[in-house]
C-alpha positions as CSV (number, residue, x, y, z in Angstrom):
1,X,-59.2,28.1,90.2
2,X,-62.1,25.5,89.2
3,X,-64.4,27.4,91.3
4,X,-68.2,26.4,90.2
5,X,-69.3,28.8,93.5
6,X,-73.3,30.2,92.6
7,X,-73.2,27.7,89.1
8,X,-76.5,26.1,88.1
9,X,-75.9,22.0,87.0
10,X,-78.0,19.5,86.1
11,X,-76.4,15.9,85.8
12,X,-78.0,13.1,84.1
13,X,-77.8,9.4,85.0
14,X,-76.8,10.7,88.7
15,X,-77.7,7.8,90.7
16,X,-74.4,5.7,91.0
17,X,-71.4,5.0,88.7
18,X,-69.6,7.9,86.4
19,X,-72.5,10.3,86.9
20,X,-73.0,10.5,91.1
21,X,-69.0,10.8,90.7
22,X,-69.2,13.6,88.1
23,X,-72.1,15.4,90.2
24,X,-70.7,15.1,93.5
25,X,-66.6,17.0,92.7
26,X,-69.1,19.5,91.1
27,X,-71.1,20.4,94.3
28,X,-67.7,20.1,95.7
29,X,-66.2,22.6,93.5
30,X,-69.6,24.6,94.7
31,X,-72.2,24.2,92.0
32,X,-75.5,23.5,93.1
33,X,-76.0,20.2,91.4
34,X,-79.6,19.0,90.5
35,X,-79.4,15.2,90.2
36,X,-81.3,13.3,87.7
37,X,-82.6,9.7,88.0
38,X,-85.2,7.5,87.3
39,X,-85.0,6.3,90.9
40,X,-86.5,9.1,93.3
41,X,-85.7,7.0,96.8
42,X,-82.0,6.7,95.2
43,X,-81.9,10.0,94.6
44,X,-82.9,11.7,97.4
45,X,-80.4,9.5,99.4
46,X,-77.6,11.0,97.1
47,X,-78.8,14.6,97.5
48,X,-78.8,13.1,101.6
49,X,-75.2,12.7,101.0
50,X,-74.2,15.9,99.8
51,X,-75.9,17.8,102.4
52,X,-73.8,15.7,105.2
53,X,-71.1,17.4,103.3
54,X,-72.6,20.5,103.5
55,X,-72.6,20.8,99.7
56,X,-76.1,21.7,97.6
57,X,-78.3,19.7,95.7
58,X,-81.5,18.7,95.0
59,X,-83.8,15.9,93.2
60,X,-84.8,15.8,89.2
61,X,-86.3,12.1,89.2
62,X,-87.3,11.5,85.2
63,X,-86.5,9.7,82.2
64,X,-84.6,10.9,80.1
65,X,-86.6,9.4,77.1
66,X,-89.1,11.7,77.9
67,X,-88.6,14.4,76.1
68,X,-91.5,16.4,77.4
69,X,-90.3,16.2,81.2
70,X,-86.7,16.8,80.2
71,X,-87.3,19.9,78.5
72,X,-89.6,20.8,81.6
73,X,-86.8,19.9,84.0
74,X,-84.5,22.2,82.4
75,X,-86.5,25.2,82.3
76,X,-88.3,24.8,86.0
77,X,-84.0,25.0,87.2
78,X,-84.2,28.1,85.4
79,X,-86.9,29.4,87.2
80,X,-86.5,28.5,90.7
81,X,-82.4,29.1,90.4
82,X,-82.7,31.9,87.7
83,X,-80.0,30.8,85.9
84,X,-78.8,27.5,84.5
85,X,-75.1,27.0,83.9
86,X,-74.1,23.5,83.3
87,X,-75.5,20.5,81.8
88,X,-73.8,17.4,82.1
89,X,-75.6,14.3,79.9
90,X,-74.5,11.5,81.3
91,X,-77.3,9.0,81.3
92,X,-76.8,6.2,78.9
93,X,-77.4,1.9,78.7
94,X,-75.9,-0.5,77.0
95,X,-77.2,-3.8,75.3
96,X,-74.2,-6.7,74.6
97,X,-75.2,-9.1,71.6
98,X,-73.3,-10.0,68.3
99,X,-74.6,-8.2,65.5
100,X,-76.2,-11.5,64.0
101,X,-78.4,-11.5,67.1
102,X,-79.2,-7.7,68.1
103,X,-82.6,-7.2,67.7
104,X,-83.9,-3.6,65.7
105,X,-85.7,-2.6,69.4
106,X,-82.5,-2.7,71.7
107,X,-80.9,-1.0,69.1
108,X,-83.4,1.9,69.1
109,X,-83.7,1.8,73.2
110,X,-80.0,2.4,73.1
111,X,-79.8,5.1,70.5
112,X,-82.7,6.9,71.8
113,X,-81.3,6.9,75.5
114,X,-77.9,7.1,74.6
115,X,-78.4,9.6,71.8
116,X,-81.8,11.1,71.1
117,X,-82.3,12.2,74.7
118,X,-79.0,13.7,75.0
119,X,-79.3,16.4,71.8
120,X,-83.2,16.6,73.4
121,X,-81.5,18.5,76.7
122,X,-78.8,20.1,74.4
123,X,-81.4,22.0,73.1
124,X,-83.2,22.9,75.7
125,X,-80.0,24.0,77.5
126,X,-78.8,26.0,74.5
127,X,-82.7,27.8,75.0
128,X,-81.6,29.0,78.5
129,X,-78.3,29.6,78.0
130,X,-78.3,31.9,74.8
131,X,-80.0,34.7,76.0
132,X,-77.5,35.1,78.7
133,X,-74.5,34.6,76.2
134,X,-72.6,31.7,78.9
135,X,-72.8,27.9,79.6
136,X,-70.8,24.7,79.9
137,X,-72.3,21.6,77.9
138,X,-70.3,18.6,78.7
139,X,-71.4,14.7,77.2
140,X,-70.2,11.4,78.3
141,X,-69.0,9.8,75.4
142,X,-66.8,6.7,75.7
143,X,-63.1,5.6,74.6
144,X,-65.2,3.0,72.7
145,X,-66.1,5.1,70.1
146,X,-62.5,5.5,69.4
147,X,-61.4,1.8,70.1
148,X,-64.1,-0.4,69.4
149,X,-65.1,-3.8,70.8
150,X,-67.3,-6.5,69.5
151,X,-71.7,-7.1,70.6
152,X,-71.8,-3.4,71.5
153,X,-73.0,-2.0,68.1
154,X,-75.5,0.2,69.5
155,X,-73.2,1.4,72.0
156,X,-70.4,2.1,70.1
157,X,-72.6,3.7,67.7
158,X,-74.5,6.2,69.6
159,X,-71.3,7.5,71.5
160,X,-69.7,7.9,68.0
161,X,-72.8,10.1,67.7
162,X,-71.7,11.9,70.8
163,X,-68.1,12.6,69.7
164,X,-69.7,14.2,66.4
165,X,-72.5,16.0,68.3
166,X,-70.1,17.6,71.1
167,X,-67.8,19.3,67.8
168,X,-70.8,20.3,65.7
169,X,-73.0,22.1,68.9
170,X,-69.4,23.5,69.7
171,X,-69.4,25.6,66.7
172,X,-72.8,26.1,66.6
173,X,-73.0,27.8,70.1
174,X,-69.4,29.0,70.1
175,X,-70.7,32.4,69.4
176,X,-72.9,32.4,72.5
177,X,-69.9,31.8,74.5
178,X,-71.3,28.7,75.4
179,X,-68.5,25.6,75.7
180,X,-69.8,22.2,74.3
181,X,-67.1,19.1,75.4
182,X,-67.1,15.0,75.7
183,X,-65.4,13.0,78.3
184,X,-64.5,10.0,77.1
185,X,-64.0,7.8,79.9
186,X,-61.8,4.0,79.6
187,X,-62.9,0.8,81.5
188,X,-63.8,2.0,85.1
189,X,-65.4,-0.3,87.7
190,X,-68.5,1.3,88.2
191,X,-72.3,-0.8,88.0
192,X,-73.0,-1.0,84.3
193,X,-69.8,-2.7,84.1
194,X,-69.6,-5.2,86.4
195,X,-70.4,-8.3,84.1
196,X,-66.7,-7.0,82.9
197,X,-64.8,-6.8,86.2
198,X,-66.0,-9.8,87.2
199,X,-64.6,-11.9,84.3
200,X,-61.3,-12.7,86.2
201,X,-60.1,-13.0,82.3
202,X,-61.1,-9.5,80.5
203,X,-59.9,-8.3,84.0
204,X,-56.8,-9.1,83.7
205,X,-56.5,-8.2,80.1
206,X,-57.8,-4.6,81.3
207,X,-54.8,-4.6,83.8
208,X,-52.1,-5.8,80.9
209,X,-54.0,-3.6,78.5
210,X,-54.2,0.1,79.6
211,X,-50.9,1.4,80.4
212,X,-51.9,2.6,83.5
213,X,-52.2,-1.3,84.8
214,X,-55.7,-1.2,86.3
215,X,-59.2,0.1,85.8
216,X,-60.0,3.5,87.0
217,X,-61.2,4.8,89.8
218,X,-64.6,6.6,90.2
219,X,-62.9,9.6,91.6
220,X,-60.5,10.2,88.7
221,X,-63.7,10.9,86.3
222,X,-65.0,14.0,88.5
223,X,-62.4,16.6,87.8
224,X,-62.3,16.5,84.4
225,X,-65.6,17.8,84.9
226,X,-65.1,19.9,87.2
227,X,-62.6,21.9,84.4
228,X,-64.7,21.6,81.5
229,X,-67.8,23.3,83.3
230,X,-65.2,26.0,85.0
231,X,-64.4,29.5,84.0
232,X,-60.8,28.5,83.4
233,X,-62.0,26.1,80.0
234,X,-63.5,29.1,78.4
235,X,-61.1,28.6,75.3
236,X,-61.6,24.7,74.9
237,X,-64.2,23.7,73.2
238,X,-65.8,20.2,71.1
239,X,-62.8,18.3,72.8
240,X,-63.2,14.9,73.3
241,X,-61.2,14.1,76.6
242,X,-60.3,10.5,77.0
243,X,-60.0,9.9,80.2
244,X,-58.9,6.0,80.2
245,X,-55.1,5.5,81.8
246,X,-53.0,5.6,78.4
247,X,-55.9,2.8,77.1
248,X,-56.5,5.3,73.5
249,X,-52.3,6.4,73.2
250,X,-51.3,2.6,73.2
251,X,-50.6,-0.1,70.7
């Protein structure tokens, strides 16, 4: 089961953290994962990493504010592969500041990274995938859009926009046979975080908070997509899967 053999995916935000952990249990599941970046060097070491492994991927260094490369990027996959089967949106930033002091530009940066760009490659996704009536369209939302914390207004806001977005594409493309979900991952150590894991104090209130008793582990993100881009999620579609150690089920 799970078997992504001869599947097509392009992850975003691939580099490190959430998304090089998402794209690497999908080569390992078989897809051929094409890795997206800003940093090529980075990149191409990941894509280095994969083939030790003997697993398949290759290098898609742009930004995903460009809309004009993004859309390019999907449809050269196409293509050279023939097929494109997966599309996992992960890129995203984040800008902390009380609401008082958040200026109307890192607002927009956020919202246009963290939302914009992502219904941008929806699109052109849904472009390659209609005609041959399959696909698998998976967004990383956030389990702050559900439990919300204070200076991330942007944040928070655009991955509300995400949770909205993955329903409304679901029906939309539902009669394509294309499936359109959201993981929504908790408080996991990874690099956009780390002002977070190291305050010894929210730390420790991560630890008492989540049920669980600890942050996550990278490697507990990548099979939940792994089944949301397989054959087997067919029938599951515009979930939002929290993926957060009890953090969303708990008083």
């Amino acid at each position: 089961m799970f078997d992504l053999k001869g599947k097509v995916a392009l992850v975003t935000g691939a580099s490190r953290g959430l998304g090089w952990a998402m794209a690497e249990s999908l080569a390992r599941a078989g897809a051929h994962v094409v890795l997206n970046a800003r940093d090529r060097n980075v990149l191409a070491a990941r894509v280095a990493e994969l083939q030790a492994q003997g697993l398949s991927g290759e290098v898609a260094n742009f930004d995903v504010n460009d809309t004009q490369a993004a859309e390019r990027c999907v449809s050269d996959i196409t293509a050279r592969h023939g097929r494109f089967d997966i599309l996992l949106a992960n890129a995203g930033i984040n800008h902390r500041a009380p609401i008082t002091e958040f200026e109307l530009a890192d607002f927009q940066r956020v919202m246009n990274t963290n939302l914009t760009s992502v219904w941008v490659l929806c699109r052109a996704a849904a472009r390659q995938m209609i005609p041959r009536q399959r696909g698998r369209i998976v967004m990383t939302g956030s389990m702050s859009a559900i439990n919300a914390r204070p200076t991330v207004s942007a944040y928070v806001a655009s991955k509300g926009a995400i949770h909205s977005l993955t329903k409304q594409l679901a029906v939309e493309l539902a009669p394509h046979k294309i499936t359109v979900n959201c993981i929504a991952p908790g408080f996991f150590a990874t690099e956009m975080n780390t002002p977070l894991v190291e305050n010894p104090e929210f730390s420790d209130w991560v630890r008492k908070r989540t049920p669980a008793g600890r942050w996550g582990d990278l490697k507990e993100i990548g099979p939940a997509a792994v089944f949301l881009a397989s054959d087997e999620a067919s029938y599951i579609s515009g979930l939002v899967m929290t993926v957060d150690g009890g953090f969303t089920a708990a008083m």
